[in-house]
C-alpha atoms as an extended CHARMM CRD file, in Angstrom:
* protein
*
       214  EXT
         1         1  UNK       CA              9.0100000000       -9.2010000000       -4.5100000000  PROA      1               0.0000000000
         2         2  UNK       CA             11.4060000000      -11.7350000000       -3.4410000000  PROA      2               0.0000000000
         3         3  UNK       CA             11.0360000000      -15.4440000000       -3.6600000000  PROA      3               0.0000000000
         4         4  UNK       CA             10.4100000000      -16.7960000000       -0.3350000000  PROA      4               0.0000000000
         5         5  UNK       CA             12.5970000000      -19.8510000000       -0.8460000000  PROA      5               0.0000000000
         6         6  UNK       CA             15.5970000000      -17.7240000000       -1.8680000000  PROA      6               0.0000000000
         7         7  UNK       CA             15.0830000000      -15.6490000000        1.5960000000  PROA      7               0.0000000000
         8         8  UNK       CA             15.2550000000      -18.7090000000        3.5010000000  PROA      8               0.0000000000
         9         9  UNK       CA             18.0900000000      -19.8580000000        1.5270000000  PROA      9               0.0000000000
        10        10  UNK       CA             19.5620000000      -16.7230000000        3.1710000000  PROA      10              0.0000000000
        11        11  UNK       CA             18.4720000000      -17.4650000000        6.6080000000  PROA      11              0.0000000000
        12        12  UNK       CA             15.2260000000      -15.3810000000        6.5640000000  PROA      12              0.0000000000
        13        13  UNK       CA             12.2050000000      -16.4780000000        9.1090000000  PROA      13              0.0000000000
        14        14  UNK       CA              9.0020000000      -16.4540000000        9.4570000000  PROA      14              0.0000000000
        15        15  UNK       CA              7.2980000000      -14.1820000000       11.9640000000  PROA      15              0.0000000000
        16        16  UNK       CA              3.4560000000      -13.7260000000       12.6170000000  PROA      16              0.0000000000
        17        17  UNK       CA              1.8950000000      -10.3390000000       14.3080000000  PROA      17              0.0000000000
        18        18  UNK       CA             -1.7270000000       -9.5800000000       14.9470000000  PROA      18              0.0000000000
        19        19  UNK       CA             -4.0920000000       -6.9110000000       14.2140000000  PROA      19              0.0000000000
        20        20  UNK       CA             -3.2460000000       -3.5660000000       15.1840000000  PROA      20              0.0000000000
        21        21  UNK       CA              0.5210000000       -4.7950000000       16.0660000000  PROA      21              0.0000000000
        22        22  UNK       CA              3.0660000000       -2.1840000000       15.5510000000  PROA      22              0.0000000000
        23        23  UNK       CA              6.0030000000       -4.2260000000       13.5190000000  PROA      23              0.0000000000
        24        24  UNK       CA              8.8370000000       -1.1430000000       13.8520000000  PROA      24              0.0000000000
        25        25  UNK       CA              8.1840000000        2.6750000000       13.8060000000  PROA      25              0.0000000000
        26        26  UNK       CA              9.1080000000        5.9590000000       12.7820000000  PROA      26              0.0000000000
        27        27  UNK       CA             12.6490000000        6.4390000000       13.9030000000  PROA      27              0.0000000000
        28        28  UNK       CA             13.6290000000        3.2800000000       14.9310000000  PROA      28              0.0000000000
        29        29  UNK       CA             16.8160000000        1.4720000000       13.6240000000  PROA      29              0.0000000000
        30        30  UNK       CA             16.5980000000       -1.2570000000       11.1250000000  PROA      30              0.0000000000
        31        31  UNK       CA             17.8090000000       -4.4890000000       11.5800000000  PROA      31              0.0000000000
        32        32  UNK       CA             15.4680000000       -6.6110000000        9.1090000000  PROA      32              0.0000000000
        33        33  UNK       CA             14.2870000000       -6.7270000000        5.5690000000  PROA      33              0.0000000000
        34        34  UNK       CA             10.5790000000       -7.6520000000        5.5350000000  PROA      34              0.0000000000
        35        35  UNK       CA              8.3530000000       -8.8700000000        3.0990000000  PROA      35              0.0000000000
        36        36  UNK       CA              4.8730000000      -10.0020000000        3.8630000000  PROA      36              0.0000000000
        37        37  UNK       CA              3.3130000000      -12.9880000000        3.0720000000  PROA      37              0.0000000000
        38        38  UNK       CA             -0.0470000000      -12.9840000000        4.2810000000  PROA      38              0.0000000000
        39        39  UNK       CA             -2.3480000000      -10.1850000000        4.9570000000  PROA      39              0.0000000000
        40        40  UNK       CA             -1.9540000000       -6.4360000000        4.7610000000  PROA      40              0.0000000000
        41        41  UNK       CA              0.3050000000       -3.9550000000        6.7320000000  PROA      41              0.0000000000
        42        42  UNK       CA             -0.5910000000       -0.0010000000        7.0070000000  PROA      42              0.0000000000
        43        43  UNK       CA              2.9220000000        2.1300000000        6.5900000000  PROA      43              0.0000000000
        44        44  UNK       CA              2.7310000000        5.7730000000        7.7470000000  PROA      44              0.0000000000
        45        45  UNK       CA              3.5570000000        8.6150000000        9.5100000000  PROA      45              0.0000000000
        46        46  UNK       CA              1.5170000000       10.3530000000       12.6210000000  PROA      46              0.0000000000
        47        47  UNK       CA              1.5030000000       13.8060000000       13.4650000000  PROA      47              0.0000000000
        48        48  UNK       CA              1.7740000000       15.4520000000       16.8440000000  PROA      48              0.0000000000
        49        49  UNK       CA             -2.4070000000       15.2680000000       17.1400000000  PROA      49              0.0000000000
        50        50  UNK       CA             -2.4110000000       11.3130000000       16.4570000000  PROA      50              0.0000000000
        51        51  UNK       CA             -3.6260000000       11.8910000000       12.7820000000  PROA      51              0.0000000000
        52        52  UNK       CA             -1.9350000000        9.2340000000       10.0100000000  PROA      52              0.0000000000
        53        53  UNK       CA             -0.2000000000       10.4110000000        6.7830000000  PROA      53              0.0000000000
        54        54  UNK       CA             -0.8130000000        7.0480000000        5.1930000000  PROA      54              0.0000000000
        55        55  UNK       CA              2.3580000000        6.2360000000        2.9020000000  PROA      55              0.0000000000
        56        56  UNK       CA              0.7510000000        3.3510000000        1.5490000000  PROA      56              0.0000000000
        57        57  UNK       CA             -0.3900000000       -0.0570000000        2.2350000000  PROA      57              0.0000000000
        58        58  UNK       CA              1.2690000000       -3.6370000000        1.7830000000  PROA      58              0.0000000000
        59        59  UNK       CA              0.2620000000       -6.2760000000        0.2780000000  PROA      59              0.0000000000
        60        60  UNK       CA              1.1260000000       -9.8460000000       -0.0760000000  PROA      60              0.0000000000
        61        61  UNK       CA              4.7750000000      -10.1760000000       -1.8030000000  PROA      61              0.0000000000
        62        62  UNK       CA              5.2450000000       -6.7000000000       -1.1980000000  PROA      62              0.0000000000
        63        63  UNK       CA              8.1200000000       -5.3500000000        0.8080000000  PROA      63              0.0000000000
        64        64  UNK       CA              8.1430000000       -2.9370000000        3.2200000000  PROA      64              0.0000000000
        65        65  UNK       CA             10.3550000000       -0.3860000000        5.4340000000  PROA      65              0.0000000000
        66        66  UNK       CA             13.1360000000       -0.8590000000        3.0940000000  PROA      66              0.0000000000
        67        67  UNK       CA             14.6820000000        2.3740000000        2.9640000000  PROA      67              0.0000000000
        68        68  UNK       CA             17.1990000000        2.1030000000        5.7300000000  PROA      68              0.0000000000
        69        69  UNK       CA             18.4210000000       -1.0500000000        4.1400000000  PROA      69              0.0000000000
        70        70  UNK       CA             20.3470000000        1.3100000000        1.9080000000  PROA      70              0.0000000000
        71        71  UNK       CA             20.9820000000        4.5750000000        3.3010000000  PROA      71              0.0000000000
        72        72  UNK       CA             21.4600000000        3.2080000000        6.7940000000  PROA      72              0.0000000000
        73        73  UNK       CA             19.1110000000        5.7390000000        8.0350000000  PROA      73              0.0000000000
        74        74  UNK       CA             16.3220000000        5.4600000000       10.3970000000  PROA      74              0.0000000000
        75        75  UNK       CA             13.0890000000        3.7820000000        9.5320000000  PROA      75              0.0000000000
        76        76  UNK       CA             11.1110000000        6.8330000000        8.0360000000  PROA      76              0.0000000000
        77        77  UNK       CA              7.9280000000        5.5050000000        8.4730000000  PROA      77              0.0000000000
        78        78  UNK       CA              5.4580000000        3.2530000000       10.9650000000  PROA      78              0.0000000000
        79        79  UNK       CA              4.4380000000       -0.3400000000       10.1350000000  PROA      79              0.0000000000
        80        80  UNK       CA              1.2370000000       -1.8380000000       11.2940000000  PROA      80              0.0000000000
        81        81  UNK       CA             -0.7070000000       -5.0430000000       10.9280000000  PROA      81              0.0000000000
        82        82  UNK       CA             -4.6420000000       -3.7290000000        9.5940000000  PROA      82              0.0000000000
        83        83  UNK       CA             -5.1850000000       -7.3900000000        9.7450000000  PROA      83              0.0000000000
        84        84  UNK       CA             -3.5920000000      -10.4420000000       11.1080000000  PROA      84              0.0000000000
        85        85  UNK       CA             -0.0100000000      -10.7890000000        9.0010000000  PROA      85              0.0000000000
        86        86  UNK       CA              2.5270000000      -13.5520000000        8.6300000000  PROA      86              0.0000000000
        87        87  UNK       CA              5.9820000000      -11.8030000000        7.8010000000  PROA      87              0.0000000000
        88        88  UNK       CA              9.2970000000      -13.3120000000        6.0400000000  PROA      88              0.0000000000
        89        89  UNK       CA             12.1450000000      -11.6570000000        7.2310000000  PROA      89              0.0000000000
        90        90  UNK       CA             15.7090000000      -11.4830000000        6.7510000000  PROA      90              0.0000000000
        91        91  UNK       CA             18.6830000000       -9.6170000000        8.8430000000  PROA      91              0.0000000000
        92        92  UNK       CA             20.7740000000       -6.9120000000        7.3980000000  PROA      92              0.0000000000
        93        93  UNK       CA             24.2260000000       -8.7560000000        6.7340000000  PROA      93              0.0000000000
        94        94  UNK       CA             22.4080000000      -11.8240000000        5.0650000000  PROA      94              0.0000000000
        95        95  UNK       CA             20.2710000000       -9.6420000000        3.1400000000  PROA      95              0.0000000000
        96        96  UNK       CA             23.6450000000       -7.8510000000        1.8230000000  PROA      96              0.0000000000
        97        97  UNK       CA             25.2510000000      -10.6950000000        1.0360000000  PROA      97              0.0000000000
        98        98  UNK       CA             21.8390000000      -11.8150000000       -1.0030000000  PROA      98              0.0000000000
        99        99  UNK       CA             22.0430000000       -8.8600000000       -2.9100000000  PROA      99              0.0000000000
       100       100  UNK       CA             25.6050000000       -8.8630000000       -3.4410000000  PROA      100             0.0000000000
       101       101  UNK       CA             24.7760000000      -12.4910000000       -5.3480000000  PROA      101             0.0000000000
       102       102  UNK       CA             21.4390000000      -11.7940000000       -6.7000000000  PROA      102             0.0000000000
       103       103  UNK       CA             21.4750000000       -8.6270000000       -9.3470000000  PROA      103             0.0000000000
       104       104  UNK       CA             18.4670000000       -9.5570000000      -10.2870000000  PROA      104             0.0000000000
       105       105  UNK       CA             17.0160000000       -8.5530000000       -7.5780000000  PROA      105             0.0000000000
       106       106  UNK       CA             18.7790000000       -5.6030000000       -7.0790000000  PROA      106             0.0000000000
       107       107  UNK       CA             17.1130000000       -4.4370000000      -10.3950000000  PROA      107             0.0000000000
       108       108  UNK       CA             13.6370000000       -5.7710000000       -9.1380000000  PROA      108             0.0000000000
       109       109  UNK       CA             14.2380000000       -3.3490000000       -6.1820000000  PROA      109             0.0000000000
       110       110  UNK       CA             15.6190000000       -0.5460000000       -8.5980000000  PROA      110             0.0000000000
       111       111  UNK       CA             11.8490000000       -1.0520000000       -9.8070000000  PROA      111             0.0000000000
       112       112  UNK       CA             10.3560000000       -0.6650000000       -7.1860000000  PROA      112             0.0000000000
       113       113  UNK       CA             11.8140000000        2.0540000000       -5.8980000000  PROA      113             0.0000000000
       114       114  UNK       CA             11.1260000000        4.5260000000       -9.1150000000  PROA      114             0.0000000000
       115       115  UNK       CA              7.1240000000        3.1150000000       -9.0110000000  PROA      115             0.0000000000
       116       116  UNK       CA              7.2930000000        4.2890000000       -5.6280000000  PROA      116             0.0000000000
       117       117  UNK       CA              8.5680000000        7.6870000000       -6.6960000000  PROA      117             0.0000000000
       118       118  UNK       CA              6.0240000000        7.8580000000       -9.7760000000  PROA      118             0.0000000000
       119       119  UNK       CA              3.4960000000        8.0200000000       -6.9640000000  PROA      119             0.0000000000
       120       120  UNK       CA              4.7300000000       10.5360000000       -5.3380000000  PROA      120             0.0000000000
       121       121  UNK       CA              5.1240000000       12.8070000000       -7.9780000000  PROA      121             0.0000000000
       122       122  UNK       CA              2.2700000000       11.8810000000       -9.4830000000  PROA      122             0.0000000000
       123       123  UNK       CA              0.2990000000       12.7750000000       -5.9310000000  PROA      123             0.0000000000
       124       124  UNK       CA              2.2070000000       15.7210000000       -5.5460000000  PROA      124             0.0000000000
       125       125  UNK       CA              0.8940000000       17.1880000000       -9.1110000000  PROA      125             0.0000000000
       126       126  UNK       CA             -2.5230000000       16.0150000000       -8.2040000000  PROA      126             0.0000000000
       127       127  UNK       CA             -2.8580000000       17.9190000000       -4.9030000000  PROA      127             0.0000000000
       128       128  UNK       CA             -1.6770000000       21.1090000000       -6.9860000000  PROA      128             0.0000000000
       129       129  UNK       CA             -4.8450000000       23.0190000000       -7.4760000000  PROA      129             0.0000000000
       130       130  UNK       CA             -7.1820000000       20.1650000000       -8.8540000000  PROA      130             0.0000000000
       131       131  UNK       CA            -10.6770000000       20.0770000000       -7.2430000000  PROA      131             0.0000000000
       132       132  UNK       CA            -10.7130000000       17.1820000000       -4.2220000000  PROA      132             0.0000000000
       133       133  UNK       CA            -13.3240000000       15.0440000000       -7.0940000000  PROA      133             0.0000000000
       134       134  UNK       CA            -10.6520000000       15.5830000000       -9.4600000000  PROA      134             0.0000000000
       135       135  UNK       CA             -8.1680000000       14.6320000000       -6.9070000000  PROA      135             0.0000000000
       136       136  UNK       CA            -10.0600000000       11.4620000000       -5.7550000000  PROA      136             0.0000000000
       137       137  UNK       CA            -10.9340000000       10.1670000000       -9.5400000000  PROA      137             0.0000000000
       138       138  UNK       CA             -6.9420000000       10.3110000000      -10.6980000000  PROA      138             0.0000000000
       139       139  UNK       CA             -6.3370000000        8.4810000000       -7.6440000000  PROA      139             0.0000000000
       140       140  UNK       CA             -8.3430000000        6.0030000000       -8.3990000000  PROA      140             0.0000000000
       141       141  UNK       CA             -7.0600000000        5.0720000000      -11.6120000000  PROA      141             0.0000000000
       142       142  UNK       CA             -3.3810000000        5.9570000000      -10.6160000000  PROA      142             0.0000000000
       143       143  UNK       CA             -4.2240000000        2.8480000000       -7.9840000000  PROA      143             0.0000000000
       144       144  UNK       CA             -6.2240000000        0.9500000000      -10.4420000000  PROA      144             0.0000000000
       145       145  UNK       CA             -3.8220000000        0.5970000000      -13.7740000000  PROA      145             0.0000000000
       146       146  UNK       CA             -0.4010000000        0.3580000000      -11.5040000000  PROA      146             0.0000000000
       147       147  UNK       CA             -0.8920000000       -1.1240000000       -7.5610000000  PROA      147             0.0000000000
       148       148  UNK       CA             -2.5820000000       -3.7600000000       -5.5350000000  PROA      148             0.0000000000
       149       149  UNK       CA             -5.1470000000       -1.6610000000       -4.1570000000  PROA      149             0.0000000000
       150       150  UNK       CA             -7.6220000000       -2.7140000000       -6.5270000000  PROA      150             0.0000000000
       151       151  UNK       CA             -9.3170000000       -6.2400000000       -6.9800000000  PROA      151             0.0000000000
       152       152  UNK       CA             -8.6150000000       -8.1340000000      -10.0900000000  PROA      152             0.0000000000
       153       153  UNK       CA            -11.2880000000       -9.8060000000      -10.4020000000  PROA      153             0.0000000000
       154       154  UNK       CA            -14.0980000000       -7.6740000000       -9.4090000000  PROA      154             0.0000000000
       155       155  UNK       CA            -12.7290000000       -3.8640000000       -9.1560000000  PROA      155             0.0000000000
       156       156  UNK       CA            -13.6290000000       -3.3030000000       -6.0190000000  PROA      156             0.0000000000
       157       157  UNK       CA            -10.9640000000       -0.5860000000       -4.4460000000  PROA      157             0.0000000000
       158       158  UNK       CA             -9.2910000000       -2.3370000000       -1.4430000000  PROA      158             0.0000000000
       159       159  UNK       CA             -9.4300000000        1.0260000000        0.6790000000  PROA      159             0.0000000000
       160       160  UNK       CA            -11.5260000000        2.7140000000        2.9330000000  PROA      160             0.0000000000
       161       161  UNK       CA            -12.5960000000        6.1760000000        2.4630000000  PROA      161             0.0000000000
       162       162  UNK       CA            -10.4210000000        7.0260000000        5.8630000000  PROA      162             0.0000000000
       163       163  UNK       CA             -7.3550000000        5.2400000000        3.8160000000  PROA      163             0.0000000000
       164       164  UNK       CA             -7.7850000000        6.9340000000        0.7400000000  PROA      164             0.0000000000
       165       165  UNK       CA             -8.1720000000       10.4360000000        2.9830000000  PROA      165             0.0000000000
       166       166  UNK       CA             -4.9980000000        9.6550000000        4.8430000000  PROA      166             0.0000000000
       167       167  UNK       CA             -3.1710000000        9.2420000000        1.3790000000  PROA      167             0.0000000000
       168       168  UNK       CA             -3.5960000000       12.1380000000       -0.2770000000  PROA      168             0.0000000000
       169       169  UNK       CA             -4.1970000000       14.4520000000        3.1010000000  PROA      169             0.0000000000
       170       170  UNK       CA             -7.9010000000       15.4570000000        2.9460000000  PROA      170             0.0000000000
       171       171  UNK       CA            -10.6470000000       15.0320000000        5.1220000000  PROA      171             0.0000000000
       172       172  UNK       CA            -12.4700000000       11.6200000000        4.9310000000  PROA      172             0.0000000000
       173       173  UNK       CA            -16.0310000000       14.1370000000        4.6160000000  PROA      173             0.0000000000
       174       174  UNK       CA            -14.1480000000       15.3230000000        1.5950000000  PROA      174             0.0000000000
       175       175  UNK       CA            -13.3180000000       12.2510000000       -0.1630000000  PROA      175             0.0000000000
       176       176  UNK       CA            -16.9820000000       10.7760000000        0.8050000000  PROA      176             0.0000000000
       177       177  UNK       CA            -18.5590000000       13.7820000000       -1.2450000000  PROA      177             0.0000000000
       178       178  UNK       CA            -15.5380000000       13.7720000000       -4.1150000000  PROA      178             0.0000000000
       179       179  UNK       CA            -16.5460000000        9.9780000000       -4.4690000000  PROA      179             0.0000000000
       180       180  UNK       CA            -20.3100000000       10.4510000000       -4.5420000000  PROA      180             0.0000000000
       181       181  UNK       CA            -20.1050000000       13.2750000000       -7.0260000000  PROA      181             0.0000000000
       182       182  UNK       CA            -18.1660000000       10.8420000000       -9.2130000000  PROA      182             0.0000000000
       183       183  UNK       CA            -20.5980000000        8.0090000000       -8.7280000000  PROA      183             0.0000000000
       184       184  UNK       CA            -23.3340000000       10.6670000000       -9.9790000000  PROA      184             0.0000000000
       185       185  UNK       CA            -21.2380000000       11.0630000000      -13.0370000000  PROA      185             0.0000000000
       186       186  UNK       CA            -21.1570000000        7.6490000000      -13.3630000000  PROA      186             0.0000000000
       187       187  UNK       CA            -17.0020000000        6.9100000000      -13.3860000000  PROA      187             0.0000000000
       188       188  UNK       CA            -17.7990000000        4.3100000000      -10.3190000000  PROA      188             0.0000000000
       189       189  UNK       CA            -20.3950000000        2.9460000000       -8.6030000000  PROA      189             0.0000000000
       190       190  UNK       CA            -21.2400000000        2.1510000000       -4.7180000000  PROA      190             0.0000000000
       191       191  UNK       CA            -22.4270000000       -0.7260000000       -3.4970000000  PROA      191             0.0000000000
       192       192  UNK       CA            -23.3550000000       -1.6980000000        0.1550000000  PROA      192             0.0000000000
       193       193  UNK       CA            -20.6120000000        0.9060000000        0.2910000000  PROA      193             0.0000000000
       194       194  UNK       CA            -18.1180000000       -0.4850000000       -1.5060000000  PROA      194             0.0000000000
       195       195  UNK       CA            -16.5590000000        1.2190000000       -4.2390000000  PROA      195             0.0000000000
       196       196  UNK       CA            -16.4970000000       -0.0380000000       -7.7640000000  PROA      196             0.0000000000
       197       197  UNK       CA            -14.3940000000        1.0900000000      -10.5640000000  PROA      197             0.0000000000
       198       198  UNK       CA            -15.3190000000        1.8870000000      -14.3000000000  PROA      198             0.0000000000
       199       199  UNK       CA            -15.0940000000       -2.2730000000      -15.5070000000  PROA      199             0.0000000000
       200       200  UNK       CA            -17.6560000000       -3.1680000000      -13.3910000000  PROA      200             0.0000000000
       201       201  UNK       CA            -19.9950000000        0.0460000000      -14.7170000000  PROA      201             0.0000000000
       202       202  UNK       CA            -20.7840000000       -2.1770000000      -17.7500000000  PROA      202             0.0000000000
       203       203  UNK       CA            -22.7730000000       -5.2980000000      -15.2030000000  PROA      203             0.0000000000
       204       204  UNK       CA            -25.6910000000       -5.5210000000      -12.5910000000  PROA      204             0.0000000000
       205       205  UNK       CA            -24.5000000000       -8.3640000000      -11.6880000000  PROA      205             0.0000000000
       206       206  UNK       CA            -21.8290000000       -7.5660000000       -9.2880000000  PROA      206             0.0000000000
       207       207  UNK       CA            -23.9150000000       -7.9850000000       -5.5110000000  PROA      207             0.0000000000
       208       208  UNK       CA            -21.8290000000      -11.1510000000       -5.5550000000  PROA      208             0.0000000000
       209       209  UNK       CA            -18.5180000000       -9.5950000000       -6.0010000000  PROA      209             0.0000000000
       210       210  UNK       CA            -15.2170000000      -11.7810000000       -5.0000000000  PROA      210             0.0000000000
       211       211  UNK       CA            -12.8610000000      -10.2020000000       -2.7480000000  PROA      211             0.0000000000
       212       212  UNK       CA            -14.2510000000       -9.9960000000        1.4340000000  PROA      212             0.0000000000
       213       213  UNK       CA            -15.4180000000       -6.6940000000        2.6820000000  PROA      213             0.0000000000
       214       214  UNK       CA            -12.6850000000       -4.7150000000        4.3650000000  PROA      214             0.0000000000
């Protein structure tokens, strides 16, 4: 998102959290703007009953919790470490003044901001009255063409089943039988319970895939 060097420049550290660590939450004031470096961070919302409305998750380069840096609001959503995470971040007033000299950035942000949106939108329409295999397949290729979610190299989706479900609001049992109904049709394949996507439909040849099991 933003060079690292330039955030130090600015007087941004780094800071490392473990698995499961909660980095800020729902409601809390913010006083950083983070960026992560290593690993991947889960950002989402809980209901009353403990269940997670995942927003989405971070990966390397990617920001996160950003919001309040311009509305001066609350951070809407929870940040957690799924694995162990090295951070980069910067205080409020420093990253002002970065922005203030940077419009490039500004505009990367701009970006970023309206992808983020496309999502939404583009889940909302989803969830409107399409069949959960329906539902699951977009998904899929929303993720695959325009996010991180998805390996480069090998196609293997970067989710779990229970992440995918706490995106778009079904039941994991529903997104396990959307996603074996669409391996039947052959739009992806399973292996050792990973999921592939189409590129890899055309090989055999992919017990040896790249990317580490989640």
């Amino acid at each position: 998102m933003i060079e690292t060097d330039l955030l130090l420049v600015y007087g941004a550290v780094y800071k490392k959290v473990y698995e499961d660590e909660v980095i800020f939450t729902e409601g809390e004031n913010c006083l950083f703007y983070h960026q992560l470096v290593e690993g991947r961070i889960g950002w989402s919302n809980f209901n009353e009953d403990g269940s997670e409305i995942l927003q989405g998750v971070v990966w390397p380069g990617e920001c996160f919790g950003e919001l309040p840096l311009f509305d001066q609001q609350p951070y809407a959503c929870t940040a957690t470490a799924l694995t162990e995470c090295l951070i980069i971040r910067i205080p409020l007033p420093e990253f002002n003044s970065l922005l203030c000299e940077h419009a490039e950035v500004r505009q990367a942000l701009n970006r970023m901001f309206a992808q983020k949106l496309r999502f939404k939108l583009f889940l909302t329409h989803q969830l409107a009255g399409h069949s959960p295999e329906r539902i699951v397949d977009e998904v899929f290729k929303y993720l695959h063409l325009h996010t991180n979610n998805v390996c480069g190299e090998c196609n293997k989706l970067m989710l779990t089943r229970q992440q995918v479900a706490n995106l778009t609001g079904m039941r994991v049992e529903t997104v396990i039988r959307a996603t074996k109904i669409l391996e039947n049709k052959g739009k992806l394949r399973i292996v050792r319970g990973k999921i592939f996507l189409p590129a890899c439909l055309e090989t055999d040849n992919i017990q040896g895939y790249c990317c580490s099991s989640l």
